[in-house]
C-alpha positions as CSV (number, residue, x, y, z in Angstrom):
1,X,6.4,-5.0,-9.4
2,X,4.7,-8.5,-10.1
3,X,1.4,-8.9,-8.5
4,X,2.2,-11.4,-6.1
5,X,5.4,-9.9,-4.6
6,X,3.2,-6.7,-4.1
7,X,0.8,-9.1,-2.2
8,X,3.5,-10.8,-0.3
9,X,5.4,-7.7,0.9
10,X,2.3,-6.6,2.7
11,X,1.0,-7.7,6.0
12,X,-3.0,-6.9,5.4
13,X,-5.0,-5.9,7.8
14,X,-8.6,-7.4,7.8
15,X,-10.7,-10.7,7.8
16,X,-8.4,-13.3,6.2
17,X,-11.8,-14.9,4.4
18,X,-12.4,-11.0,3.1
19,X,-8.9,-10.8,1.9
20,X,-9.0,-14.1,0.2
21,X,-12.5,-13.3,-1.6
22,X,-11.4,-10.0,-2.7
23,X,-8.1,-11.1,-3.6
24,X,-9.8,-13.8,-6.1
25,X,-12.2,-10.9,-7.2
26,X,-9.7,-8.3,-7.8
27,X,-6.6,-9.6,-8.9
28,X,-7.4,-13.0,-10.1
29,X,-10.7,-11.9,-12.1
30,X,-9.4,-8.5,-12.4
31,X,-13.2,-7.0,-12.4
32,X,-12.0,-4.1,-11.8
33,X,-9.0,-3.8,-14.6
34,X,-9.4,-1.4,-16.9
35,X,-6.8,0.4,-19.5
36,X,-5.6,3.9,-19.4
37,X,-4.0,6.2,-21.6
38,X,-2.3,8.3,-18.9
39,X,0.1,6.3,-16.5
40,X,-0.7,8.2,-13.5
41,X,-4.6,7.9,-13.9
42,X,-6.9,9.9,-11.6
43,X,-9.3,6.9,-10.0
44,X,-12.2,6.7,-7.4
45,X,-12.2,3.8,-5.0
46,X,-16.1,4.0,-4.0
47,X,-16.3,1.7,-1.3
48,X,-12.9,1.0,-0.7
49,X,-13.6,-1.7,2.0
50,X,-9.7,-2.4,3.0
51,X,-7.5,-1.5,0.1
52,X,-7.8,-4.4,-2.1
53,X,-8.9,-2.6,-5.5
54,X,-7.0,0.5,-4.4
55,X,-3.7,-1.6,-4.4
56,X,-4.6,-3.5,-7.5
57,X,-4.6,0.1,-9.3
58,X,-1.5,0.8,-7.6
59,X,0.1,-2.7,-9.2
60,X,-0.8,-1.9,-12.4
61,X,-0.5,2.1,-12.8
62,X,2.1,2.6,-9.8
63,X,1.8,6.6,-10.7
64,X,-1.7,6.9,-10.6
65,X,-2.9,9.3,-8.1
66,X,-6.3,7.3,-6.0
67,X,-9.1,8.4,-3.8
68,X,-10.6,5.6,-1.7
69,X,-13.6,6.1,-0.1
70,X,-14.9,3.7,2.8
71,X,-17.6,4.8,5.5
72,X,-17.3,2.2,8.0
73,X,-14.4,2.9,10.9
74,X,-13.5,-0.8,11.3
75,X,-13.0,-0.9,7.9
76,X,-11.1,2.3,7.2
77,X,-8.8,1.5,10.4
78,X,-7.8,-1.5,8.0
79,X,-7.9,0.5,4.8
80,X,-5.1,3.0,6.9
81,X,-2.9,0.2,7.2
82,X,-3.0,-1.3,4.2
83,X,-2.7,1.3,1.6
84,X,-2.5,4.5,3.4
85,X,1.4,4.6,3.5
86,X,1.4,4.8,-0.6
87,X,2.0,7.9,-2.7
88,X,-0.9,9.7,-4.1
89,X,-3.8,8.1,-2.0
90,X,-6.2,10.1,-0.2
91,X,-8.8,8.4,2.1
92,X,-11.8,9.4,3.3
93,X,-14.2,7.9,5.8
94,X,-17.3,9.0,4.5
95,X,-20.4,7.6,2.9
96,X,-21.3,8.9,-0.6
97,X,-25.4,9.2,-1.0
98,X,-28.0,11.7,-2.8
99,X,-27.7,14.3,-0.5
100,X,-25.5,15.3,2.9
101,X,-25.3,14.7,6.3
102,X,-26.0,11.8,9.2
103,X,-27.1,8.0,8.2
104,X,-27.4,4.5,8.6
105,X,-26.0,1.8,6.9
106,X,-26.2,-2.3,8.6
107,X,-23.3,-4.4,8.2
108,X,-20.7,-6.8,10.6
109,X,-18.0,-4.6,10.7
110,X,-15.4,-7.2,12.0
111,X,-16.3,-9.3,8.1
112,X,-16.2,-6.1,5.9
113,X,-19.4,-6.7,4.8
114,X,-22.2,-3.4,4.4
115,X,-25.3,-2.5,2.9
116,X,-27.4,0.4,2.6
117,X,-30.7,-1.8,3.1
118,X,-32.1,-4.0,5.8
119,X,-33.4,-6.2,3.1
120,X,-31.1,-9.3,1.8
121,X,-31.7,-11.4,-1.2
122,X,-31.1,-15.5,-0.4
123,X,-27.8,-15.2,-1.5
124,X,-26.5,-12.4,1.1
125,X,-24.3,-13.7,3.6
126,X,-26.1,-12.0,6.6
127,X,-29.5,-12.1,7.2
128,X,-31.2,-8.6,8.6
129,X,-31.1,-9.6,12.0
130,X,-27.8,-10.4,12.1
131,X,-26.7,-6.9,11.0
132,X,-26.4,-4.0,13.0
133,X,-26.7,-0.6,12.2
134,X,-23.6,1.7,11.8
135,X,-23.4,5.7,12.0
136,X,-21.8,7.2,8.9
137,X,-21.9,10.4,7.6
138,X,-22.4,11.0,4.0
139,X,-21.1,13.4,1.3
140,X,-22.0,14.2,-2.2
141,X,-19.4,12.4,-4.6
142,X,-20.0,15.3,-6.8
143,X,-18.1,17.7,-4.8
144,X,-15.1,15.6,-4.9
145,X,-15.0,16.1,-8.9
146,X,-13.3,19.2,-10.2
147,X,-12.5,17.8,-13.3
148,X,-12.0,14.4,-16.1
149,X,-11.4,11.0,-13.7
150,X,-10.2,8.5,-15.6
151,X,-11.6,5.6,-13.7
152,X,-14.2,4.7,-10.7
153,X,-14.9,2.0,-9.0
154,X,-18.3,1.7,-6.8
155,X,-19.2,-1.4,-5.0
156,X,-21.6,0.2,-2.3
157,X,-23.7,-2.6,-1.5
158,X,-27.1,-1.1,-2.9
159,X,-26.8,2.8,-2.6
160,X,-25.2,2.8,-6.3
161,X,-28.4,4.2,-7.9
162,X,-28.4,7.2,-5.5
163,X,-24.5,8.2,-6.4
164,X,-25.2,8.0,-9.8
165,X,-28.4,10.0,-9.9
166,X,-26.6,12.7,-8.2
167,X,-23.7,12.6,-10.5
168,X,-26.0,12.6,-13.1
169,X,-28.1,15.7,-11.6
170,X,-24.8,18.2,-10.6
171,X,-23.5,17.0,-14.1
172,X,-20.8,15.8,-13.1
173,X,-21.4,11.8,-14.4
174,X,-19.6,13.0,-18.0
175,X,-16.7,13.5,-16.6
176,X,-15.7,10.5,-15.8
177,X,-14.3,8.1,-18.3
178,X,-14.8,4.4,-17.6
179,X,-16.1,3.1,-14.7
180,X,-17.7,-0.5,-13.2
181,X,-20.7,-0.7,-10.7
182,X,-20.9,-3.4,-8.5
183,X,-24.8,-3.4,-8.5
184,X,-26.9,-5.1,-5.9
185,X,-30.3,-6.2,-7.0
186,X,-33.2,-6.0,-4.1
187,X,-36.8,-5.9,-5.4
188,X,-37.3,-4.1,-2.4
189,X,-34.5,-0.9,-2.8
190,X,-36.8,1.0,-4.7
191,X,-33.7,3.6,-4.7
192,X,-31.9,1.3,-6.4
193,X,-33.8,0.2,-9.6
194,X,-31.6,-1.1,-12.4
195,X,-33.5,0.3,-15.0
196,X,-33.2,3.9,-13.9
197,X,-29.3,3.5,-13.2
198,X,-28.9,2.2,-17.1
199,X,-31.0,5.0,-18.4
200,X,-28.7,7.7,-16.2
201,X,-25.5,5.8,-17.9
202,X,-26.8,5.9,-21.4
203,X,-28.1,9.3,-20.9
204,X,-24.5,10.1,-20.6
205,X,-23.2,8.6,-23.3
206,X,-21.6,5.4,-21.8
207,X,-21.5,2.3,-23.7
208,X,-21.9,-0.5,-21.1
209,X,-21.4,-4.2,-20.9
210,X,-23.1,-6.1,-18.4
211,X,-21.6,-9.5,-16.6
212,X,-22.2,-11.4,-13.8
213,X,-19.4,-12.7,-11.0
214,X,-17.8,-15.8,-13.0
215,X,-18.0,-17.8,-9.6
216,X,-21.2,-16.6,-8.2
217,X,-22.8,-16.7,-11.6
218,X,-25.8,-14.6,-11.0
219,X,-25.3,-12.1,-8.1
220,X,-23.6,-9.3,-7.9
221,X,-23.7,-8.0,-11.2
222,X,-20.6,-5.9,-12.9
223,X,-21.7,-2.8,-15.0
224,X,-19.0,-1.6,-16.9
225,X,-19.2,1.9,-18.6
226,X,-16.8,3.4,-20.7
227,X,-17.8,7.1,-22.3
228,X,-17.8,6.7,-26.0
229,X,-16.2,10.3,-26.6
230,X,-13.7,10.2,-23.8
């Protein structure tokens, strides 16, 4: 099914300037496409926000079998809606961290928008005071890995370095094939240092490219990793 018809045939639920950035993101940029030898591909949706990515897998690899993962309830009310009536995706509202149990992330839950951080770069949307904090719980993304994913997907406003240093500590970073990080730079997220989250990758044998947003030019910036023995 072409793209757009797939678009078209859906009423989304969600901020209409969300769905239009995303859309541009996702399946006009297609910063998230990636190739796959299997067609029904195992992939991670980390921070599935409302379904965008997750239906853009389903577009191109209709068989593939997803789980999204989005912590905020607003936000998963509109994930449910939008892609939780396809075959072979599992969601889970849940945060994904270094370690288990009660948290706090800040966001507008009406725009989609979240971070891990209080602390916004001049190019953030928000400012900190005009966040508000939001109850999640968190899991380990480890213990949703029993075997090789073929592609993941993590765009977790700034708590990216935590799920991949405990990937990388349960062992469980190797086996996943390719994957791109939406990483959030903040001098301040000393959790978050780019340098160690490169280090983690290479360590398991990921080649990486790095890019920026083609629109936004400098900020986020797209890590994307493919295993060089996979």
């Amino acid at each position: 099914m072409a793209l757009k018809n797939l678009f078209k045939q859906r009423k989304l639920s969600g901020d209409k300037n969300v769905i239009k950035e995303l859309w541009r993101e996702i399946f006009d940029e297609k910063l998230y496409d990636f190739d796959s030898a299997s067609d029904s591909p195992l992939i991670f949706d980390v921070g599935a926000n409302i379904g965008i990515a997750t239906l853009f897998f389903k577009s191109k690899y209709p068989q593939a079998k997803i789980k999204a993962f989005e912590p905020v309830g607003e936000s998963f009310n509109d994930l449910k809606i939008n892609v939780g009536n396809l075959d072979a995706v599992e969601l889970f509202n849940c945060g994904l961290s270094d370690a288990e149990g009660d948290g706090v992330i800040y966001g507008e839950s009406d725009t989609a928008i979240q971070s891990m951080t209080k602390i916004f770069t001049e190019n953030n949307k928000f400012t900190k005071e005009q966040l508000a904090p939001i109850s999640v719980k968190f899991k380990k993304l480890s213990s949703f890995i029993s075997g090789p994913l073929d592609f993941m997907k993590i765009d977790i406003e700034g708590s990216e370095g935590k799920v991949i240093k405990e990937l990388d500590e349960s062992g469980k970073l190797k086996n996943i094939k390719q994957l791109v990080i939406e990483y959030h730079y903040n001098l301040d997220n000393t959790e978050n240092e780019f340098g160690e989250l490169i280090t983690r990758l290479h360590k398991n044998n990921f080649y990486l490219s790095i890019s920026s947003d083609p629109i936004k030019k400098t900020y986020p910036i797209f890590i994307k990793g493919k295993q060089l023995n996979k």
